[in-house]
VOPAGU-2260 file (C-alpha; in pm, 1 decimal, decimal comma):
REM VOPAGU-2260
SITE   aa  ch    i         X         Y         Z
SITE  UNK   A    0     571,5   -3698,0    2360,6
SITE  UNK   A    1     555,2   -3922,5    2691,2
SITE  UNK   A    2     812,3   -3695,9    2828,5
SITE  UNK   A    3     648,2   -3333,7    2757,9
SITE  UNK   A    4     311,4   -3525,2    2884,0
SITE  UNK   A    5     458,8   -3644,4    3224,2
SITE  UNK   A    6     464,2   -3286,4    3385,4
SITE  UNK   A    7     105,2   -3197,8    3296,3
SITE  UNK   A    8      -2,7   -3524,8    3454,8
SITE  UNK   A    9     151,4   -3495,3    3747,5
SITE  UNK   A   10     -13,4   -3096,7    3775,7
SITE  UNK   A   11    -311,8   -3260,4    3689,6
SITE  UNK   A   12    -339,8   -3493,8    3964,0
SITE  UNK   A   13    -119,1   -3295,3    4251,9
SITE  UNK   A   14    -436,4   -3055,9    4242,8
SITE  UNK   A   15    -624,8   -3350,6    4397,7
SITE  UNK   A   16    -461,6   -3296,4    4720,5
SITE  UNK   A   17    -435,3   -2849,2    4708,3
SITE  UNK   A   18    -676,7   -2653,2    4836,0
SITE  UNK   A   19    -879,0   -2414,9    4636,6
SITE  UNK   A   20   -1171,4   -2257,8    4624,9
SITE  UNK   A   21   -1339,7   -1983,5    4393,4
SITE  UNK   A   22   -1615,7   -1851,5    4576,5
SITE  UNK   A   23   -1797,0   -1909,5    4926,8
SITE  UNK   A   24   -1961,2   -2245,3    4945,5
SITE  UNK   A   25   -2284,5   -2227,5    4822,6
SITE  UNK   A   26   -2613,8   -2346,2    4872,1
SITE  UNK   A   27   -2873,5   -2514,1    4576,5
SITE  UNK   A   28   -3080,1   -2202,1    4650,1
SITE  UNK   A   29   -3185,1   -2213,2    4258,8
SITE  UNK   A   30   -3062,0   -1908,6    4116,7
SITE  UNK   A   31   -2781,5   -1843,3    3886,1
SITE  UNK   A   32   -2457,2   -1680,7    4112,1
SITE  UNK   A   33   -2218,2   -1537,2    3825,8
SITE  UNK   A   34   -1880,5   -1347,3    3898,7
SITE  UNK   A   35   -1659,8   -1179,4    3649,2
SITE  UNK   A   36   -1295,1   -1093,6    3706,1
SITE  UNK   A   37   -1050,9    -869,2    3488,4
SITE  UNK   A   38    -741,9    -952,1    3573,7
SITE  UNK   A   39    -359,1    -857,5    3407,8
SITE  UNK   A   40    -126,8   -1148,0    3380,4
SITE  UNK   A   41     233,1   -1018,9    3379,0
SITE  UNK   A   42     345,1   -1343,1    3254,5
SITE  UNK   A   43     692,6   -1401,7    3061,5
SITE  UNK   A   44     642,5   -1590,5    2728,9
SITE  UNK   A   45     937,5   -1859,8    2600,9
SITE  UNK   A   46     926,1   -2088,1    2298,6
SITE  UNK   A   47     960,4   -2086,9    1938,2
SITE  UNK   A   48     705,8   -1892,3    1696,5
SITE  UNK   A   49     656,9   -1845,3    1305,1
SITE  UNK   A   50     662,2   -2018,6     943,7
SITE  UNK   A   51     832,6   -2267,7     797,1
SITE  UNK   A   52    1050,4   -1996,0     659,6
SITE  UNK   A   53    1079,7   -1777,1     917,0
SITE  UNK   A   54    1084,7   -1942,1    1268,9
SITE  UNK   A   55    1191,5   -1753,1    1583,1
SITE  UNK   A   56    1264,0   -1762,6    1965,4
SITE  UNK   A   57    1115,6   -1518,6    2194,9
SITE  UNK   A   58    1235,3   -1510,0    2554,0
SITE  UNK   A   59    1051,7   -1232,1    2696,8
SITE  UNK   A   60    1096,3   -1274,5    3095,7
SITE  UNK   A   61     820,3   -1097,7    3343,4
SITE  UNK   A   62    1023,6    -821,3    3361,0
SITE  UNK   A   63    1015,1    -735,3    2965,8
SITE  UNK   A   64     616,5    -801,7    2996,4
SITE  UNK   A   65     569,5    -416,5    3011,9
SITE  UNK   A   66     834,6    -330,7    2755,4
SITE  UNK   A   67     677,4    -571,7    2479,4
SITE  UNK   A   68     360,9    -594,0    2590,2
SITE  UNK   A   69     139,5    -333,0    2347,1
SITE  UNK   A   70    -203,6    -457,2    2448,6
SITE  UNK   A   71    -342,0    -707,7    2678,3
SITE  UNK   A   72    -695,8    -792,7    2758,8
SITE  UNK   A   73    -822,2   -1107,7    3026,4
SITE  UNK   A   74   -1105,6   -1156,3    3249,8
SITE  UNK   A   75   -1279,4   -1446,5    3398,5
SITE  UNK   A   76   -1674,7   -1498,4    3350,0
SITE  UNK   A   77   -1776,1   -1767,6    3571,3
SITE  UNK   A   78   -2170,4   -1848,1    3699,0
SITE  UNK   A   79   -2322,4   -2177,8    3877,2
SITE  UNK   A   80   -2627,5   -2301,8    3987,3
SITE  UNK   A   81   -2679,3   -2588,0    4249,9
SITE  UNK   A   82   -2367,3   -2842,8    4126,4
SITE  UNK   A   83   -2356,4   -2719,5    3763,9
SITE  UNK   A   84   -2096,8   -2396,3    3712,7
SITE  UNK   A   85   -2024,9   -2231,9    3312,5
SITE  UNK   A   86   -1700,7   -2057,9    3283,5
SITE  UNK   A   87   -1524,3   -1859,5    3012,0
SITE  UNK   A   88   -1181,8   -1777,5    2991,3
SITE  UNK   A   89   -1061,5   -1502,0    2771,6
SITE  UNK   A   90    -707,6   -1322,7    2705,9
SITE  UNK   A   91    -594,4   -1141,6    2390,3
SITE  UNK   A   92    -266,5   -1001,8    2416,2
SITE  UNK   A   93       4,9    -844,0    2137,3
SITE  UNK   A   94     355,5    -807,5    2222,2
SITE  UNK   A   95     676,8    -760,6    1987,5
SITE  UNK   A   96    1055,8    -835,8    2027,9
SITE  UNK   A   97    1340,6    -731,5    1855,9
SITE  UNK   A   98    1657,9    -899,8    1861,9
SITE  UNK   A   99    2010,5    -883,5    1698,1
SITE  UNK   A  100    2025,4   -1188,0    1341,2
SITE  UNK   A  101    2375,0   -1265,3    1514,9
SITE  UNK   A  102    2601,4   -1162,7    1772,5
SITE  UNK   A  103    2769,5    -824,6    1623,2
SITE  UNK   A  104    2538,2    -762,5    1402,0
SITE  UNK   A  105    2350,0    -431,9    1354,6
SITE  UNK   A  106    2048,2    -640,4    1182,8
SITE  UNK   A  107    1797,1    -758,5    1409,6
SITE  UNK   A  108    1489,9    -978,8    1371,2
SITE  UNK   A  109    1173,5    -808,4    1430,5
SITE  UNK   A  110     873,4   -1080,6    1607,6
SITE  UNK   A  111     511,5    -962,2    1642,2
SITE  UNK   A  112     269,8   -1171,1    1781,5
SITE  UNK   A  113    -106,7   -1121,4    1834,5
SITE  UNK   A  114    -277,6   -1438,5    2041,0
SITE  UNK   A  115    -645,3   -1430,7    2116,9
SITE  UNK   A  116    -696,4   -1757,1    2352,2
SITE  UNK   A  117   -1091,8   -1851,4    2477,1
SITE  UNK   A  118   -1187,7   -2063,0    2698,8
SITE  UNK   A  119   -1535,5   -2212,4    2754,8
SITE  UNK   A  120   -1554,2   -2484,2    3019,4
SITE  UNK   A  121   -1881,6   -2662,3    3183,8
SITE  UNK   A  122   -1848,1   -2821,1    3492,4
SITE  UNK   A  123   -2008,2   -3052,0    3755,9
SITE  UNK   A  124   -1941,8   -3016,8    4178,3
SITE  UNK   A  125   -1838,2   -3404,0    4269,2
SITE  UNK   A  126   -1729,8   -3276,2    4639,0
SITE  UNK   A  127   -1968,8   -3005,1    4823,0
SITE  UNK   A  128   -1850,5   -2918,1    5152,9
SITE  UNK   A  129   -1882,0   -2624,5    5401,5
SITE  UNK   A  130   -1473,6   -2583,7    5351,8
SITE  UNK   A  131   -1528,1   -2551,5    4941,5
SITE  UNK   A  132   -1624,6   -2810,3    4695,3
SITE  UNK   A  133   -1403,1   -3010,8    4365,2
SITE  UNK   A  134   -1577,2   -2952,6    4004,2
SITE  UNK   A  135   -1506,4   -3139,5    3751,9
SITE  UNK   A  136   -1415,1   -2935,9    3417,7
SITE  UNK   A  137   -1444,6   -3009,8    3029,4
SITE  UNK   A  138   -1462,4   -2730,9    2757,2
SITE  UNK   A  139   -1185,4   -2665,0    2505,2
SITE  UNK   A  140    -953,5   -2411,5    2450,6
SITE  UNK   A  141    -975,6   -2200,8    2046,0
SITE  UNK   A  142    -639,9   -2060,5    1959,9
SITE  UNK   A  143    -592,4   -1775,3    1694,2
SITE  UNK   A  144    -223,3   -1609,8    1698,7
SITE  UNK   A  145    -113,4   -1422,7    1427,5
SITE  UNK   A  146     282,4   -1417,0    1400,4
SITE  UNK   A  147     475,7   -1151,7    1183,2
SITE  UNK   A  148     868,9   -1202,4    1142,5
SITE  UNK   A  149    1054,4    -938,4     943,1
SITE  UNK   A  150    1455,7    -847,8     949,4
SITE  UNK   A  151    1575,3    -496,6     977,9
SITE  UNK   A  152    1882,6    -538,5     772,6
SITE  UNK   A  153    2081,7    -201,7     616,8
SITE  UNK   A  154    1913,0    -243,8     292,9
SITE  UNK   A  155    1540,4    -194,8     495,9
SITE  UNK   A  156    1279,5    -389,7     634,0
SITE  UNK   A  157    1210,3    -740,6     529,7
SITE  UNK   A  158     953,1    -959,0     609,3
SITE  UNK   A  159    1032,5   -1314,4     642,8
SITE  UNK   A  160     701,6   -1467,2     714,0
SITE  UNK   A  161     349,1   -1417,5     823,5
SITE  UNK   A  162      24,3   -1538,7     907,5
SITE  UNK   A  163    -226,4   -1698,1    1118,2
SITE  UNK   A  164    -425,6   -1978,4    1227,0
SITE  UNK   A  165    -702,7   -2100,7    1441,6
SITE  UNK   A  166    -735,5   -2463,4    1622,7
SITE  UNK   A  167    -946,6   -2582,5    1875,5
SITE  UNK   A  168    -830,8   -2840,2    2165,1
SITE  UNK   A  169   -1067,8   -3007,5    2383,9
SITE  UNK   A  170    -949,6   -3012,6    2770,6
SITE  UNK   A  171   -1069,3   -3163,3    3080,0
SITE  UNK   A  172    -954,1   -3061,1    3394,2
SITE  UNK   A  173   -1035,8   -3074,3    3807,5
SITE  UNK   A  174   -1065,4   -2728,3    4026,2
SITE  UNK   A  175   -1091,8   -2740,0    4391,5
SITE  UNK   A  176   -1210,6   -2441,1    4610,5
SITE  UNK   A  177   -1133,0   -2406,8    4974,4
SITE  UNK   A  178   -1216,4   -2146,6    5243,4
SITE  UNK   A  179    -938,8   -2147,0    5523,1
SITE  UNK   A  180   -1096,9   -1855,7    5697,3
SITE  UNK   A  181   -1415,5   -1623,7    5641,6
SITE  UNK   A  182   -1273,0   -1389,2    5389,9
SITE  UNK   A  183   -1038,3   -1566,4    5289,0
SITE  UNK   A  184   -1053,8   -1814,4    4964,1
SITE  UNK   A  185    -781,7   -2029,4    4780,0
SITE  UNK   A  186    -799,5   -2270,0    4457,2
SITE  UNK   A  187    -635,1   -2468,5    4249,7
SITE  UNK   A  188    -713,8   -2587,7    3856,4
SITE  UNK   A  189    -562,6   -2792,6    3635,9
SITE  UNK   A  190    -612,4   -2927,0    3297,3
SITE  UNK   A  191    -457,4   -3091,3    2965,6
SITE  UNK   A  192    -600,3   -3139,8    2631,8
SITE  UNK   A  193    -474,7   -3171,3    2263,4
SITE  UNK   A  194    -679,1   -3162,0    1912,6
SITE  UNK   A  195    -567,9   -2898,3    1696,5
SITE  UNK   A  196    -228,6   -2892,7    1882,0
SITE  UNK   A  197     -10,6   -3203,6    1984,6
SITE  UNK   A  198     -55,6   -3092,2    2348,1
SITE  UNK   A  199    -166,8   -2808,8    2555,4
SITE  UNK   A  200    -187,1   -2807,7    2893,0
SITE  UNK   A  201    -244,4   -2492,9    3165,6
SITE  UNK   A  202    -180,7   -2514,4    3588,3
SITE  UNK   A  203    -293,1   -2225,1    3822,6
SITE  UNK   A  204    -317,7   -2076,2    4211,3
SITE  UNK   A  205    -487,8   -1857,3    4328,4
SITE  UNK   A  206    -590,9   -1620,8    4665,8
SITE  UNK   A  207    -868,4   -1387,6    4693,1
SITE  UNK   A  208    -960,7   -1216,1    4975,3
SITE  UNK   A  209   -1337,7   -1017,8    5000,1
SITE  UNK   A  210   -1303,9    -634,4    5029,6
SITE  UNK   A  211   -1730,8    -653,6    5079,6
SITE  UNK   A  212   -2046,5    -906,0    4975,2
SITE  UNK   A  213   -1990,2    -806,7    4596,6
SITE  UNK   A  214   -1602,5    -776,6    4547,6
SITE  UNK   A  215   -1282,1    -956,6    4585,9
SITE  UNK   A  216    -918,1    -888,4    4525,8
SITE  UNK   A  217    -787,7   -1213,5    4341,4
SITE  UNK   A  218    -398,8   -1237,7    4302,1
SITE  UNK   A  219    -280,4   -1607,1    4101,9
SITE  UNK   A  220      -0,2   -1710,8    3935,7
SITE  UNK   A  221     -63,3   -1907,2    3610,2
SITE  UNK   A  222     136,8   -2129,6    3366,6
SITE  UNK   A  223     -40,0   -2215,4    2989,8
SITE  UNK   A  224     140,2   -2420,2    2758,6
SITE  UNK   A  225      95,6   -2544,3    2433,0
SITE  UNK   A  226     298,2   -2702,6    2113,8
SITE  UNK   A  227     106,5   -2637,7    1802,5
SITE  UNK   A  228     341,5   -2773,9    1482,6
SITE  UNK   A  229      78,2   -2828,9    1199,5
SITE  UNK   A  230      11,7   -2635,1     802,9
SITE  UNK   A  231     392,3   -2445,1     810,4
SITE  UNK   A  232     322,2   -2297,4    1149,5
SITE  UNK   A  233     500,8   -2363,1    1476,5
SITE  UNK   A  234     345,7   -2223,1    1822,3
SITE  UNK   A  235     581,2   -2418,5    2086,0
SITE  UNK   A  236     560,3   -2148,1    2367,1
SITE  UNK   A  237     416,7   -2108,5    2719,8
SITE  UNK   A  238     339,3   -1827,2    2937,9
SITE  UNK   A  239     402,0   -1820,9    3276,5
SITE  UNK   A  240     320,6   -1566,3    3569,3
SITE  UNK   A  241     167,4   -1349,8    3838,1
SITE  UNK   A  242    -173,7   -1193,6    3756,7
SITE  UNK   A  243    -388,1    -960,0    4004,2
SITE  UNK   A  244    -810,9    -944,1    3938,2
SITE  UNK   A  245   -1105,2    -762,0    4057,7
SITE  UNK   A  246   -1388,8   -1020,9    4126,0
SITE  UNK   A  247   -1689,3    -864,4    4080,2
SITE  UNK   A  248   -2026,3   -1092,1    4186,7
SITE  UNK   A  249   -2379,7   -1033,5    4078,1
């Protein structure tokens, strides 16, 4: 447990000393500024999945994202006023791999997996600055995949195991903003938590750059981990990889 926590530590605090930013530093003019950004994550998901009966490894890299991938859904709702900021993360995705029981077999193990993941977060600005500013973050993160493992053996389809669940973990986390030119904007969030899981823990860049007043072009790479092992079901996977948004403010 010490070890898997070390790495999401040391995430956690190296984003003390990156630069980020979200938006254009703002002023306490009173009124609510709110931004939301679909984005699509082509991240590669790795880990172990499934029942007590029936528990498999997926290793799907980025490059199997569009094979596997049958639907995926994200976007980013974020909105502050004066040092206060409200964000909410969302992502449901459903993807499927297919894989041989053993090497020379013509029977294959067949692993869906549906994963809605939300996010809500409130924050407070500790460091305002004309550069960008560092919030402070604390929300949670509700979990609800639904796993499906079946074998395609000669005789037909089998399923092994399925089911679902739904846990809650409570994060905290730091995310710094930073403007190194004027249409240019970087940042950098981290954050760890645990509750319904043993540990989850998520790390992320990101540049946008504004096309006009309204709009930005967002591109981020992101890494979300978690190791749920509790009622028969395993979730011991993360998800790691390059997303492009539309930032839309209004």
């Amino acid at each position: 447990m010490c070890a898997r926590l070390g790495l999401p530590i040391v995430v956690l605090c190296s984003t003390l000393v990156l630069p980020g930013r979200s938006a254009l530093a703002q002023e306490d003019d009173g009124r609510w500024h709110t931004s939301l950004t679909p984005y699509v994550w082509l991240a590669g998901i790795n880990g172990r999945v499934g029942f007590a009966d029936g528990i498999a490894n997926i290793d799907l890299g980025v490059g199997d994202v569009l094979d596997k991938v049958d639907i995926s859904v994200r976007a980013l709702l974020e909105t502050r006023r004066g040092l206060w900021l409200a964000r909410l993360d969302a992502t449901f995705v459903a993807m499927s791999d297919e894989r041989a029981l053993e090497e020379g077999s013509e029977s294959e193990v067949i692993v869906e997996l549906e994963q809605t993941v939300l996010q809500p977060e409130l924050g407070y600005t500790v460091l305002q600055a004309d550069w960008g500013g560092i919030d402070l973050v604390a929300g949670g993160r509700y979990w609800h995949p639904k796993v499906d493992v079946s074998a395609d053996a000669e005789t037909g389809s089998v399923d092994v195991a399925s089911g679902s669940r739904s846990w809650f973990d409570a994060t905290g986390g730091v995310l710094l903003r930073y403007q190194p030119a004027e249409r240019w904007h970087l940042v950098a969030k981290g954050d760890v938590g645990a509750g319904g899981s043993k540990l989850t823990w998520q790390a992320l860049g990101s540049l946008g750059f504004d096309v006009s007043s309204c709009c930005s072009l967002v591109g981020m790479y992101r890494h979300l981990d978690v190791d749920y092992d509790r009622d028969a079901m395993v979730s011991d996977t993360y998800m790691s990889g390059v997303a492009l948004g539309f930032e839309i403010r209004f």
